[in-house]
Structures are given as C-alpha cells and as structure tokens.
BAPA-133722 format. One record per residue (C-alpha): chain; residue in three letters; residue number from 1; x negated, y negated, z. Coordinates in steps of 0.001 Angstrom, whole numbers. Layout:
N
A  Ala  NUM  X  Y  Z
...
REM end
This chain:
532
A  Unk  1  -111371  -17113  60206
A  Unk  2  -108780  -18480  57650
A  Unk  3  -107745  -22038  57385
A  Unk  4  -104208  -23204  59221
A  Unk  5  -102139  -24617  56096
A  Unk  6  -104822  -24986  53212
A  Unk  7  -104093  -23136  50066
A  Unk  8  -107937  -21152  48888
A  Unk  9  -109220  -24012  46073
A  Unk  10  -109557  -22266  42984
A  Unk  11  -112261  -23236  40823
A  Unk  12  -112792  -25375  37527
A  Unk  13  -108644  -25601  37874
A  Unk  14  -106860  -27959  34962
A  Unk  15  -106337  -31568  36881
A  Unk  16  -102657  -32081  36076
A  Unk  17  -103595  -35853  36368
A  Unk  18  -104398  -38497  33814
A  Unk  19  -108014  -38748  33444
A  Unk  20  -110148  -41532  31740
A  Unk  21  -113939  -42318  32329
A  Unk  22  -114549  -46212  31600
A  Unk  23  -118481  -46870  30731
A  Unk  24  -119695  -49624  33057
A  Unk  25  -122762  -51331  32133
A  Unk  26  -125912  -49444  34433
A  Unk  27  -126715  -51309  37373
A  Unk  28  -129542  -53373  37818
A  Unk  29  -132493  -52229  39266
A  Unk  30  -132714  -53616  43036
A  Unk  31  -134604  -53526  46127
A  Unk  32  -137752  -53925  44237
A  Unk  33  -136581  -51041  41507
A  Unk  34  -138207  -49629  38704
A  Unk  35  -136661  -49132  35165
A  Unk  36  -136079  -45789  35121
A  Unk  37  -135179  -43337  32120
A  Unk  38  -132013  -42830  33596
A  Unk  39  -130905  -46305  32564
A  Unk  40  -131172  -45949  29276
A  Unk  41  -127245  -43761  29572
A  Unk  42  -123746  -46316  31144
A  Unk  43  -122652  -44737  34515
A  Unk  44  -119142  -43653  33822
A  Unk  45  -116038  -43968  36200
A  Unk  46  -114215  -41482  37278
A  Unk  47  -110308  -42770  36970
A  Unk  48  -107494  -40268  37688
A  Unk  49  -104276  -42256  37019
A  Unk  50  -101204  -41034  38397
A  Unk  51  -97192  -42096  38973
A  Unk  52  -96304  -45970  40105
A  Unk  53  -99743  -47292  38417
A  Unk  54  -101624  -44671  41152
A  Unk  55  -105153  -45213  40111
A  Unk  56  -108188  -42677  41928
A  Unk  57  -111317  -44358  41546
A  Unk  58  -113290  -40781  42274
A  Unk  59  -116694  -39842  42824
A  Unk  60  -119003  -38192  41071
A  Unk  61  -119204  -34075  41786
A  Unk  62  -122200  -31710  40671
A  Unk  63  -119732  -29565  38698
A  Unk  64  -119623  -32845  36760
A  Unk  65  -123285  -31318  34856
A  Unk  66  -123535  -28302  36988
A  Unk  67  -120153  -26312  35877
A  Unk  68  -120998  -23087  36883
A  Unk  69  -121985  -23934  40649
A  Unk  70  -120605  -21047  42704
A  Unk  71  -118857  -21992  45559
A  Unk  72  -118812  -20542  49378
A  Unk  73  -116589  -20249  52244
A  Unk  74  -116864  -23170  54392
A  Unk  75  -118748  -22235  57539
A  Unk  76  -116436  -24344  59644
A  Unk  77  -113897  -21518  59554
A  Unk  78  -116256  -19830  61860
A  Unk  79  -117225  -22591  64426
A  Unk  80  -115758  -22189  67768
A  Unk  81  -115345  -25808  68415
A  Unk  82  -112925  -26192  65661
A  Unk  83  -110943  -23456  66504
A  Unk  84  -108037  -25413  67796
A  Unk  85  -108112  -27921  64947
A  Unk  86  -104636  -27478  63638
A  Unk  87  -105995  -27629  60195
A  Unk  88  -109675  -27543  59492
A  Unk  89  -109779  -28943  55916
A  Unk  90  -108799  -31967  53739
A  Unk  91  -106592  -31422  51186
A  Unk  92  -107990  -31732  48143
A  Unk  93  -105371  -34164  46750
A  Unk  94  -105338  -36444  49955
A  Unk  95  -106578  -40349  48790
A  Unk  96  -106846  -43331  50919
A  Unk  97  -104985  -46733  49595
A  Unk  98  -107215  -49579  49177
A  Unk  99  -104380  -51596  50098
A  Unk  100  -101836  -51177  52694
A  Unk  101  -99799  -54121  52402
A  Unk  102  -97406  -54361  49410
A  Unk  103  -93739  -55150  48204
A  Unk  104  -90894  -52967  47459
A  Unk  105  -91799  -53522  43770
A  Unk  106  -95701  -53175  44308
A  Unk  107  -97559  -50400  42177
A  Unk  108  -99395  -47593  44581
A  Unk  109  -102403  -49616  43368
A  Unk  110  -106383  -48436  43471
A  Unk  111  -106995  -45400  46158
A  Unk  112  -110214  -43497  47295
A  Unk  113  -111037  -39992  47827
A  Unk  114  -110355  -38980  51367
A  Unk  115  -113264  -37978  53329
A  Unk  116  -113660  -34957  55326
A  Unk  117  -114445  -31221  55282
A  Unk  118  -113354  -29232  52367
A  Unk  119  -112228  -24886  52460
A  Unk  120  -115013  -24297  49093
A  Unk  121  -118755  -25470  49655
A  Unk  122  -121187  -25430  46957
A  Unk  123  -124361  -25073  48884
A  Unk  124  -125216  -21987  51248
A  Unk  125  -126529  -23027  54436
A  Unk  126  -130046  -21655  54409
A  Unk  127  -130238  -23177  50825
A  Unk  128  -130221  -26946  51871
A  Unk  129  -133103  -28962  52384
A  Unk  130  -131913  -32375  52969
A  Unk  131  -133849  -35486  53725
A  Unk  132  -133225  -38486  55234
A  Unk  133  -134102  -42417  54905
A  Unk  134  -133535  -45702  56168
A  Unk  135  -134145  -48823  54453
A  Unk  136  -133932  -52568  54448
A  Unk  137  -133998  -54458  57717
A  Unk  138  -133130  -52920  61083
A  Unk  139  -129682  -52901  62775
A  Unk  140  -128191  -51344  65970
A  Unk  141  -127112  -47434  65424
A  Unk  142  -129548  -46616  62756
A  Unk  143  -130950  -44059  65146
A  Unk  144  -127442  -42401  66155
A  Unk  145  -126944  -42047  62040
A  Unk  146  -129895  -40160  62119
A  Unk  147  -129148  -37733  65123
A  Unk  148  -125489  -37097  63917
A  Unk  149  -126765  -35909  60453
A  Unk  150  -129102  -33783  62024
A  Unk  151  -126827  -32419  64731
A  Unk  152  -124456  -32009  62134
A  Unk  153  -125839  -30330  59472
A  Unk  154  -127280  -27923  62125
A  Unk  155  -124465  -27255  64473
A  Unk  156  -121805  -27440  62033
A  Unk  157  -123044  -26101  58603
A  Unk  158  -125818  -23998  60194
A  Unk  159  -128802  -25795  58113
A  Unk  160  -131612  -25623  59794
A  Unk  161  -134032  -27404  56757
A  Unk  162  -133801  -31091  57545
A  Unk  163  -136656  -33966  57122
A  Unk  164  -136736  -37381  57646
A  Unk  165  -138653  -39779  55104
A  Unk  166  -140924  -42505  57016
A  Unk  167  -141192  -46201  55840
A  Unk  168  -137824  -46280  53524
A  Unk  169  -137784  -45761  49595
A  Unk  170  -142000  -45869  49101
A  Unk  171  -142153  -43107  52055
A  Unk  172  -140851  -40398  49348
A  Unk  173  -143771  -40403  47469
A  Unk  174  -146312  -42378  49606
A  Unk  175  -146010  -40349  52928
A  Unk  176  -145685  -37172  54697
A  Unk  177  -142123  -36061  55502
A  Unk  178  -140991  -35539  59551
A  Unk  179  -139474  -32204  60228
A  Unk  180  -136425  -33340  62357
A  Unk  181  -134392  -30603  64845
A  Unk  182  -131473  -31276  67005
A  Unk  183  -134461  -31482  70031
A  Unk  184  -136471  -33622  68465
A  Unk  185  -133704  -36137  67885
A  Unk  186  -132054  -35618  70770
A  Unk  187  -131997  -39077  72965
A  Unk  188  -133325  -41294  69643
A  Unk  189  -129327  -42963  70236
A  Unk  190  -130507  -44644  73255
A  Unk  191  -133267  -46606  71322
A  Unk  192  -132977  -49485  69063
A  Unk  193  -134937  -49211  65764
A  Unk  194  -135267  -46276  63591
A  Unk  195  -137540  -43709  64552
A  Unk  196  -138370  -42754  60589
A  Unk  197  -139212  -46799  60038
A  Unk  198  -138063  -48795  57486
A  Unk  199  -139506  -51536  54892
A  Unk  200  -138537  -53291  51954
A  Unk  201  -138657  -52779  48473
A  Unk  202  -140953  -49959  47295
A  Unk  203  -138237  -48213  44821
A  Unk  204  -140142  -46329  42522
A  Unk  205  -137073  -43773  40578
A  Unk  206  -139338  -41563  38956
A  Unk  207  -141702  -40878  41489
A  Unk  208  -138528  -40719  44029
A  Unk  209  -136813  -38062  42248
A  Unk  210  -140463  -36557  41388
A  Unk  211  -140818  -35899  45028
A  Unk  212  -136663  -34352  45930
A  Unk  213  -137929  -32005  42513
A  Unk  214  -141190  -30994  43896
A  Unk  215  -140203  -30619  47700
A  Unk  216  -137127  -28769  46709
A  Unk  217  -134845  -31580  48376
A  Unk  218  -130793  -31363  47460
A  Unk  219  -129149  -33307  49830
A  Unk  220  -130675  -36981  50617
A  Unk  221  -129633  -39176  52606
A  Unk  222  -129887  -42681  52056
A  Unk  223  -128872  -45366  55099
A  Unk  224  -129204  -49072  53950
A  Unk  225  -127519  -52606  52731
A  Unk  226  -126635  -53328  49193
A  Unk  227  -129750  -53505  47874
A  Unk  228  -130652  -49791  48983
A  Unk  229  -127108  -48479  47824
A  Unk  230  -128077  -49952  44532
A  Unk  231  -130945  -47985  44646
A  Unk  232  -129349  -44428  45697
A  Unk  233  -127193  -45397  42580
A  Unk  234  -130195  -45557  39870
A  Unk  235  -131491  -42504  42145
A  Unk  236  -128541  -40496  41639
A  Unk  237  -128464  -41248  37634
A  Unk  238  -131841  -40295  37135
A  Unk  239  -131174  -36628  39181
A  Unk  240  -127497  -36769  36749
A  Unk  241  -129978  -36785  33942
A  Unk  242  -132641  -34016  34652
A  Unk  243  -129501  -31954  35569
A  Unk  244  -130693  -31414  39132
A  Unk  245  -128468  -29956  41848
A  Unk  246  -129242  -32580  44217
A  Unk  247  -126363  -34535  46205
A  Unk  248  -127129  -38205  46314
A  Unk  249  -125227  -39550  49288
A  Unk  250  -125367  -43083  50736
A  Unk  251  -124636  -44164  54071
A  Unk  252  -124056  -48369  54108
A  Unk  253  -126090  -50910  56290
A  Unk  254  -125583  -54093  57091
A  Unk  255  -125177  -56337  60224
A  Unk  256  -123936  -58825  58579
A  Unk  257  -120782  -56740  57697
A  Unk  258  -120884  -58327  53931
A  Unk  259  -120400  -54456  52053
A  Unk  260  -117041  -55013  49916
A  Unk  261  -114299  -52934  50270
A  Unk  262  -114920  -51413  53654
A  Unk  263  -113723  -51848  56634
A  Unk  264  -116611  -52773  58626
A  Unk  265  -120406  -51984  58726
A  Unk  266  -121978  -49669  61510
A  Unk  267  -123818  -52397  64072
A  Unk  268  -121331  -55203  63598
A  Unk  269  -119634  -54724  66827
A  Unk  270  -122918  -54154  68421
A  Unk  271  -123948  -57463  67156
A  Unk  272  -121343  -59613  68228
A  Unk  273  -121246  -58444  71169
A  Unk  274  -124780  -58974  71783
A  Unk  275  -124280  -62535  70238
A  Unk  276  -122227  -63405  73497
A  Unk  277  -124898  -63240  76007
A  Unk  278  -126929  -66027  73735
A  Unk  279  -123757  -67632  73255
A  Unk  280  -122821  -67672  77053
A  Unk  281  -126619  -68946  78163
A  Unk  282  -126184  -71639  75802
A  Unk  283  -122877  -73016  77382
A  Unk  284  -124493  -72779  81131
A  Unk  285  -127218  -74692  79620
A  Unk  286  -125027  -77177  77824
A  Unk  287  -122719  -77699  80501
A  Unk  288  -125682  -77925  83052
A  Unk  289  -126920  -81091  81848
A  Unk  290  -125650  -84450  80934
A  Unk  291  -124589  -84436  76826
A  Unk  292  -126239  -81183  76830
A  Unk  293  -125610  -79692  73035
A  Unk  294  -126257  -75386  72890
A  Unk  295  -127830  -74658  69484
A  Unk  296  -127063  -70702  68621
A  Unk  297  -128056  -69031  65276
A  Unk  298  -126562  -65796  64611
A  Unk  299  -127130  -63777  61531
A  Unk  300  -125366  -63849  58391
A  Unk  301  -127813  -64638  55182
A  Unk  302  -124216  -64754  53073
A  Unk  303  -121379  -64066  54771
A  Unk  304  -120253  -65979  58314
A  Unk  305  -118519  -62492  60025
A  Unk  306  -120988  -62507  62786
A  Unk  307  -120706  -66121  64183
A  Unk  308  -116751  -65787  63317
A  Unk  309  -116037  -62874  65339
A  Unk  310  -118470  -64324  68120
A  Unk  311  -116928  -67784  68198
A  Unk  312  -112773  -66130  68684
A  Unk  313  -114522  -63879  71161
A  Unk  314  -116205  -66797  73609
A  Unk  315  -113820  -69303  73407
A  Unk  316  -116907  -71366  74403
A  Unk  317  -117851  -72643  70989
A  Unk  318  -117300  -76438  69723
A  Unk  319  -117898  -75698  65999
A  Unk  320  -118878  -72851  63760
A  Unk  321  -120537  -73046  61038
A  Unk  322  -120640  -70668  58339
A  Unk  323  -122388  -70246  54451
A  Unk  324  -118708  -70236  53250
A  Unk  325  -117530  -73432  54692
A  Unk  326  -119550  -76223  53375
A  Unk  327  -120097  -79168  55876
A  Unk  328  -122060  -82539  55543
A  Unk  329  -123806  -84679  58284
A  Unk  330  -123211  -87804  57687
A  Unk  331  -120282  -90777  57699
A  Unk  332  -116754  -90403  58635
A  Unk  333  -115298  -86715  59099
A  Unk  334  -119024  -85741  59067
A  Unk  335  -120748  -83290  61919
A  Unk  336  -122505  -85584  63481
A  Unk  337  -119416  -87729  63984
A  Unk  338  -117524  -84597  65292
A  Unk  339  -120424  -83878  68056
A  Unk  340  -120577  -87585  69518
A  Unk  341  -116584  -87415  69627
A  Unk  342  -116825  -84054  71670
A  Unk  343  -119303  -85296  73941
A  Unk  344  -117364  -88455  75275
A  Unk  345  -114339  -85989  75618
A  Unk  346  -115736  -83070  77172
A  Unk  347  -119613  -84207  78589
A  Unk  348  -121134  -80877  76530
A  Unk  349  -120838  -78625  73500
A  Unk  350  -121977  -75199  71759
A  Unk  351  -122749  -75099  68287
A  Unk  352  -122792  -71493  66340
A  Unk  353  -124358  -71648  62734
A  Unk  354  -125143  -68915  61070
A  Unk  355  -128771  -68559  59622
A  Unk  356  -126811  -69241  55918
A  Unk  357  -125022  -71914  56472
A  Unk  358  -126133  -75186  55101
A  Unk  359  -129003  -73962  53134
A  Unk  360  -128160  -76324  49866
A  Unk  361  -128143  -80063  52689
A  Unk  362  -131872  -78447  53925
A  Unk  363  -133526  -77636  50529
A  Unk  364  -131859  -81048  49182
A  Unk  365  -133868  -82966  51863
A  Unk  366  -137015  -81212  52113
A  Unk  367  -137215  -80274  48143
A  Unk  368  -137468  -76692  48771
A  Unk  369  -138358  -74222  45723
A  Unk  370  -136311  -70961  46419
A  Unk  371  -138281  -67843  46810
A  Unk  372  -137457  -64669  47590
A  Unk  373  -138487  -61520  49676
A  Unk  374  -139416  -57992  48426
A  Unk  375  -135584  -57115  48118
A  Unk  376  -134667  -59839  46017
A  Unk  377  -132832  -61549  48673
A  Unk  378  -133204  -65545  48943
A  Unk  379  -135900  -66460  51991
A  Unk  380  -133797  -68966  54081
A  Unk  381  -134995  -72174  55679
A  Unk  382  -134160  -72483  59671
A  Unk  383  -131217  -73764  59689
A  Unk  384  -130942  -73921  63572
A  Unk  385  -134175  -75752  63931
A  Unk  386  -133159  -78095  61065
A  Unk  387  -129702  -78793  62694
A  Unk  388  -131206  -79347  65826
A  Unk  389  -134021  -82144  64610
A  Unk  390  -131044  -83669  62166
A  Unk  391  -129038  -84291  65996
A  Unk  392  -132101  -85344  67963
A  Unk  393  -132817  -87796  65340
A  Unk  394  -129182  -88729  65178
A  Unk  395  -128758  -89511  68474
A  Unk  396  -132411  -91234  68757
A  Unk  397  -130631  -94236  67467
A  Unk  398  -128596  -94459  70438
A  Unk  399  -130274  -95228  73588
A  Unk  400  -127383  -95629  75490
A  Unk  401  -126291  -92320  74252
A  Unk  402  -129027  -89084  76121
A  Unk  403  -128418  -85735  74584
A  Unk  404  -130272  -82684  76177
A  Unk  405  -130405  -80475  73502
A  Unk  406  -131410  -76480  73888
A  Unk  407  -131648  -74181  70751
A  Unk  408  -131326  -70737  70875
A  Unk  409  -132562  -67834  67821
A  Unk  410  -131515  -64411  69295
A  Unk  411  -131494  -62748  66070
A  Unk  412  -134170  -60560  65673
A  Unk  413  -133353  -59811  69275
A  Unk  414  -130042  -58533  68503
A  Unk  415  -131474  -56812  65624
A  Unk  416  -133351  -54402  67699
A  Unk  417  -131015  -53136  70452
A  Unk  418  -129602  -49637  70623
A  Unk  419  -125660  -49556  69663
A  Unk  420  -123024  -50127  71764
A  Unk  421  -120349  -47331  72407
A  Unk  422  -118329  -48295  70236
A  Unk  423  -121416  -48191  67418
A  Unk  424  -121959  -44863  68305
A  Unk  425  -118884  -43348  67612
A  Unk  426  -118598  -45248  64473
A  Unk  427  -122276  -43706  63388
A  Unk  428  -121186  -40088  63959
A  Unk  429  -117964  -40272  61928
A  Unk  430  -119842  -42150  59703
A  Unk  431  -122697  -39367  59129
A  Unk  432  -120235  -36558  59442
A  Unk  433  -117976  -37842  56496
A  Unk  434  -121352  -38065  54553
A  Unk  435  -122508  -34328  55084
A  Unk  436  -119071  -33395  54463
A  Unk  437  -118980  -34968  51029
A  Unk  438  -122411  -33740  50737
A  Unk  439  -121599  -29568  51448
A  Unk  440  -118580  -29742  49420
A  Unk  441  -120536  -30764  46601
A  Unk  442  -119756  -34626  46039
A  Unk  443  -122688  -37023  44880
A  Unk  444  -123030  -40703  43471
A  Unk  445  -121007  -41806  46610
A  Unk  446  -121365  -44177  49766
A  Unk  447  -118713  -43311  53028
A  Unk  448  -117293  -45751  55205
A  Unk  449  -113435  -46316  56569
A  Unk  450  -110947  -48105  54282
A  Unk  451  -107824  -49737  56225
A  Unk  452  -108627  -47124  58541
A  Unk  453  -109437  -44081  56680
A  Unk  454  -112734  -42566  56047
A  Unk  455  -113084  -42336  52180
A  Unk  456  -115770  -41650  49580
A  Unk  457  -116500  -44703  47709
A  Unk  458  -118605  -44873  43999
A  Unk  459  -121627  -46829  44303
A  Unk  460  -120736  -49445  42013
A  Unk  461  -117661  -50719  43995
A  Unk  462  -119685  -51773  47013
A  Unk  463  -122543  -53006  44721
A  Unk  464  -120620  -55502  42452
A  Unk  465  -119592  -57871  45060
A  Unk  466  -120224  -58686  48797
A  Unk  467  -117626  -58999  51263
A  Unk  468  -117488  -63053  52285
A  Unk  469  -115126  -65048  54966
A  Unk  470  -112195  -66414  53180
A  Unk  471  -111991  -69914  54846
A  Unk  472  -108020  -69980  53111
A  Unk  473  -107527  -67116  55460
A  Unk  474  -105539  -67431  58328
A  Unk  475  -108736  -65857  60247
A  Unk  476  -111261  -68397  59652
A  Unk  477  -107706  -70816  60898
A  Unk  478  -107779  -69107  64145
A  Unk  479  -111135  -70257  64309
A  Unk  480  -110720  -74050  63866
A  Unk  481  -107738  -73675  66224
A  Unk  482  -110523  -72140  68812
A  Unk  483  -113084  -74385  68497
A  Unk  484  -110682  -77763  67581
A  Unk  485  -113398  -79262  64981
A  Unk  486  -112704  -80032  61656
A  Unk  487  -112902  -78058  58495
A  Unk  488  -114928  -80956  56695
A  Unk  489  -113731  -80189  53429
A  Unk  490  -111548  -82495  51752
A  Unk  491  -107522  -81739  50295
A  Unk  492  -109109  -80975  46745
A  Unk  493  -111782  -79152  48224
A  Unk  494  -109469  -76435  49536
A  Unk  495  -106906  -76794  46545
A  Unk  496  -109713  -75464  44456
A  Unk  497  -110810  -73007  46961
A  Unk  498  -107606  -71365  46450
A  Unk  499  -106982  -71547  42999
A  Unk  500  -110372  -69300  42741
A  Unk  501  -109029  -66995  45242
A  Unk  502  -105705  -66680  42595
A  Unk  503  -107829  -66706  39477
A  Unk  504  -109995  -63501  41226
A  Unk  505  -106811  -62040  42320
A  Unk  506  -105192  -62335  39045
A  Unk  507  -108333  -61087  37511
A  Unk  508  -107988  -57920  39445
A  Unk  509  -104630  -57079  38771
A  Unk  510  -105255  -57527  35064
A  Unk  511  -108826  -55239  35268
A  Unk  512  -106063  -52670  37007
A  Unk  513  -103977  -52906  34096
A  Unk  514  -106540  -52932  31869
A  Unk  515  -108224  -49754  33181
A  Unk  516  -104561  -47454  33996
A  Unk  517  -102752  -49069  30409
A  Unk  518  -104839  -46000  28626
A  Unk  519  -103698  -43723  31014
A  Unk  520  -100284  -44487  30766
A  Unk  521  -100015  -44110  26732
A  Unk  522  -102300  -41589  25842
A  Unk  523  -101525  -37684  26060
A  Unk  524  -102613  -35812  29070
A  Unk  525  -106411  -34771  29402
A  Unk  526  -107113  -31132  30975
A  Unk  527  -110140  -31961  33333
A  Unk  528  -112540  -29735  35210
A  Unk  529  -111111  -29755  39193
A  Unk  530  -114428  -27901  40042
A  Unk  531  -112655  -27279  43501
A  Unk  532  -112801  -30659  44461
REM end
C-alpha cells in the first residue's frame, strides 16, 4: 500500500541545513556505573541550525557509524488498522518547539525531532530481537509500558523476537532472559509492579553490551528515572564504539515527575490521584476530633510536583510543604505559629509535606551524616514523623491547648498500584513513539511529549538537570492562595530566588547563541540525511 502525502525518503540525501556537532564532556557514570571504554571519546550533539535562530537538537541515527544500512518499506503500509489514517508517516522534517510561548520578535528557538512512524525502516521484521528492562524504583504503568512494546512491535512491525530482562541493569548479564508474547503479557496492565522486576544499581557497561553482542539483541529497551537514562546513555556510547547495529532507546521514569524538559512522567497522574484518598482520610480524621492536625507525606525526594498537584486538587490542605520552598519552625512567621493560628480559626488542619522537604532543619538537629543508596541518590530522614514529634512537642507546652494528631505515609502504597486510565494511555503512546524511533533506525534517545508533542529527546538534555517547582511561579501562587498559609520566606529571600531564575534564563539564551553563532557564519556543511 503506498503512503497518503509522503514523498519515498531517499537515502544518505545532502541535509540542506546548517550542521554543527558541539563535544559535550561524557556523562558521568550513574546508577552504580562502571567506567567503561566508551568514555574515553566526548558524546557529540547533533545541532541542525536553521532560519530565525531555528536550532534541532537531533538524535543520534545508526547511519551515524553504520552508513550503508539498507533501508525497508515500512510494514505499516500494510496494516489494516491504519488503513484510514489519512497519512501514515511523519515527515521527516516535522520538529516539535521546546517553547510555545514567544514574542513577535522571538527567535524559533531550540526544537526536537518529532516522534512517530517513518515511510524507510532500517531493520526487517524477522531481524529484530529486542529486549526490554525496567529499573530504579517502582511506579504505576510500568507494566502497560511493557505490554504496549510488546503488542507493538508484534502487531504493528510483525516482530515476533522480544525478551524481557529480569531484575533491571545486573539482569543482562546476571540472569536468564523472559521470552515475552502478546499472550503472555496480555492483562500485566491491570497489576501494579513490573512483572520483569526491578533493582538498583548493578550497571556493569561492558558486560551489558557483552550480553546485547552475544544474544544478538538490537533494539533495547530501557524504562527508568534519571539515573537509568544516564545509564542507557554510557550504554549507547559503548555500542557507538564497537560499531554495533543496536538501537539504544530509553523510555523515562519517574513519579516524582522531576525529568527536565518533558511534559510529564508516565505515573504522575496515577499518583496524585492516589494521593487524594490519603489526603481525604486525613481531613475526616482531622476534622473528627478536637485540634485534630492530618500529617500526609507524599513523594517527591527533589522536586514538590506530587504534593502540589495534590494540594490544588483537594482543596482540603492547610499548608504544603515542598523541598523547594524552605520553611522554619520556630518564632514569628514560623510553622508552628501558622498551625496554632489555623486551629483557633478553623478547630482542624491537613498538612502535605513531601518526603524532601525540610531535610537540611532535620539533619541540623539530629547531626545526620548524609549517605546514600545504590543509585547515588541521598537516603532521606522521615520528614513526616519528624514534623509530627516537632508539633506534639510544640504543643506539649500548652496544656490548655489538646492537639490530636494522626500521621499518614501512603507512599510506598501509591507506589505499587496499577495506572489509572489516564496512565495507560499515556504508557502506550509513550512505548509506541519509542519502537517507532527504534524501526526507523534512531538511537541515543529518550521519548516523552514536549508542550504536547511526542518528540525524541538526546539523553543528555534530560540528564543535565531535573525538573523542580518554581515557587516564583504563578503555580506554586495558586497554591498559597489554596491553602492561605504563608510562604515563610522573607522579601530578600524571594528577590534572590528570582534573580537566579534570570541569571539561568540569561544563561540559556547566551548557551543558544553560543551554540547557533557558528552556524550562522560558517559556510554550509553537506550532511548524511540517512533517510531520517
């Protein structure tokens, strides 16, 4: 069948664009890494610079090492559930803006590759053996990731050679693989968890790519956080080197929604939502009793998104407390002042902290030596607990004052429940986008929406920064105006606050400049399009 309104690609076509790879410095090893030989050589950027200071900040493609990959019709042509798709494919010049909000006088700015099926493949079905993984901690719709990749690759590409890779990175060279079929995953959606299990650290490059060499494996798959995508990232170098045709493709993970650059993370939704039932039982507790006080920790080890979403969506919540927001205890303008007030106004409160927030006020007063888990991340004192004693004790003092106070942890609860509908939806666009990218030959890449649009993403952009709550934002202002409590930071406090958001801001425009300035003055560079 021939494509509606898509031109054949030809390949290894001149790019009439501007083209300049920048050497960035090789990311660190994380998630319990190895060196590997592979960082011994800078990862390179892929910048296509174009009219109006257009940058593309593209993805790696196996024609990048591999330039004499044949390509094949796309077997999509044939599919009888796409046959009334208007057009099938992507054009191969569509890009998604990073940023959608601009002036007149604005330049076009940094854009992504669009995601999505392409006319030219560069793998033969019954050529692909891809594996799967899942690393890191566990969040809702890990499971439907799995069964759409499967499903996918199977029902729309027609490979039928997939495996799953038990216990996360160590499972590639420690473990058996798990032949997974459209049957065998069939219902695994309805379950929390991930069915091919999970763990921390255990990145071992060598031995990783040792085992995709030996077993044949050129497509993986590779669902996790930061940590893990910085991982897939040294992965994908190391296969780069040996000169492997191998399609490195990361899918990202976190509840916390913290990933830079994206839209949102797969199991947010899921998570707040599930945050409301602990959030509602502790109001009917709180307002049951006489001063009662609802203690709720949500998750959200850096970033405040959770308890910020959950806190506009009850509309039950007295204060939120966040890791970005710094609060104190003590004296006037201090928490504890704010909780008596709201008691003699309103007879009960709910609290929301997430488990971040105040971590420097907990190690101050119990002299706590940081330490850290097998992913690098920083192990975090209870903060809910701590809160919770820091009230009782404050309120000790004041006999004529009773609290009843209930504290509530539903984390690792919320952790483990299957995804929501709107989760699951998210998942399978998610994991179609990635085998996509993956069939039409595109490596050294994460997928997820931006403003909207599913794009293709280079490691290193959601790897050099996490995504935070910017309490100068008129979101986290919505919040105060929910809840009514103060923002216990003082007038100099928030001056400086924003002066750091204007100094990273300016920062960026000038790295822009910086990187499309070349572009602009040198001659035009004839690139390798390699169809893609």
């Amino acid at each position: 069948m021939e494509a509606v309104g898509v031109a054949p690609a030809p390949v290894a076509a001149p790019v009439k664009k501007k083209l300049l790879d920048l050497e960035k410095p090789f990311p660190a090893a994380a998630n319990g890494a190895k060196a590997s030989p592979a960082g011994k050589w800078a990862m390179k950027k892929k910048l296509v610079g174009g009219d109006a200071d257009y940058v593309l900040e593209d993805v790696p493609h196996l024609t990048d090492y591999l330039p004499e990959l044949p390509t094949f019709p796309n077997p999509l042509q044939d599919n009888s559930a796409y046959s009334v798709v208007k057009q099938y494919f992507v054009n191969l010049d569509d890009t998604v803006s990073q940023k959608i909000v601009v002036h007149k006088t604005s330049a076009r700015g940094t854009h992504f590759r669009r995601a999505g099926p392409r006319q030219r493949v560069y793998f033969q079905s019954d050529e692909v053996n891809a594996a799967i993984v899942t690393c890191g901690g566990l969040c809702p719709g890990l499971n439907t990731v799995v069964r759409e990749l499967v499903c996918g690759l199977y029902d729309m590409y027609g490979v039928t050679s997939v495996v799953g890779i038990e216990g996360g990175y160590k499972g590639f060279y420690s473990k058996n693989t798990i032949p997974l079929t459209p049957k065998s995953v069939n219902d695994i959606h309805k379950r929390g968890g991930t069915v091919l299990g999970t763990s921390r650290g255990g990145h071992d490059t060598a031995k990783i790519v040792d085992c995709l060499q030996d077993r044949g494996i050129n497509q993986v798959y590779i669902i996790g956080g930061d940590g893990t995508q910085k991982g897939a990232s040294v992965i994908y170098e190391e296969v780069h080197r040996r000169g492997l045709k191998c399609s490195v493709v990361g899918i990202p993970k976190t509840i916390d929604n913290d990933i830079a650059v994206i839209d949102k993370s797969f199991g947010f939704d899921t998570a707040v939502e599930e945050a409301q039932r602990a959030i509602n039982a502790a109001h009917v507790e709180a307002e049951s009793a006489e001063n009662g006080i609802g203690v709720v920790k949500l998750m959200g080890r850096n970033s405040g998104f959770i308890a910020m979403y959950a806190t506009l969506a009850s509309r039950d919540v007295d204060c939120c407390l966040i890791p970005e927001s710094p609060f104190y205890l003590e004296g006037k303008g201090g928490l504890l002042e704010f909780i008596e007030r709201r008691l003699k106004d309103n007879g009960h409160m709910v609290i929301v902290v997430a488990e971040g927030a105040g971590q420097d006020l907990i190690a101050k007063s119990m002299n706590f030596v940081d330490t850290q888990d097998a992913s690098g991340n920083k192990l975090l004192l209870d903060v809910g607990l701590w809160l919770s004693q820091k009230i009782k004790d404050h309120f000790k003092k004041k006999p004529h004052f009773p609290i009843t106070l209930k504290y509530i942890d539903p984390t690792y609860m919320i952790r483990a429940v299957k995804s929501n509908a709107s989760d699951n939806v998210y998942c399978t666009l998610l994991a179609h986008s990635a085998l996509h990218g993956a069939m039409a030959g595109y490596t050294g890449f994460t997928v997820a929406p931006v403003n909207g649009r599913h794009a293709y993403i280079p490691f290193y952009r959601i790897t050099e920064k996490q995504n935070k709550v910017v309490i100068t934002d008129r979101m986290w202002a919505r919040v105060l105006c929910s809840t009514n409590q103060p923002c216990f930071l003082s007038h100099e406090d928030v001056e400086n606050m924003k002066h750091d958001d204007d100094e990273h801001h300016l920062h960026n425009t000038q790295l822009l400049e910086d990187e499309s300035s070349p572009m602009k003055n040198s001659a035009k560079c004839n690139g390798s399009a390699a169809g893609v």
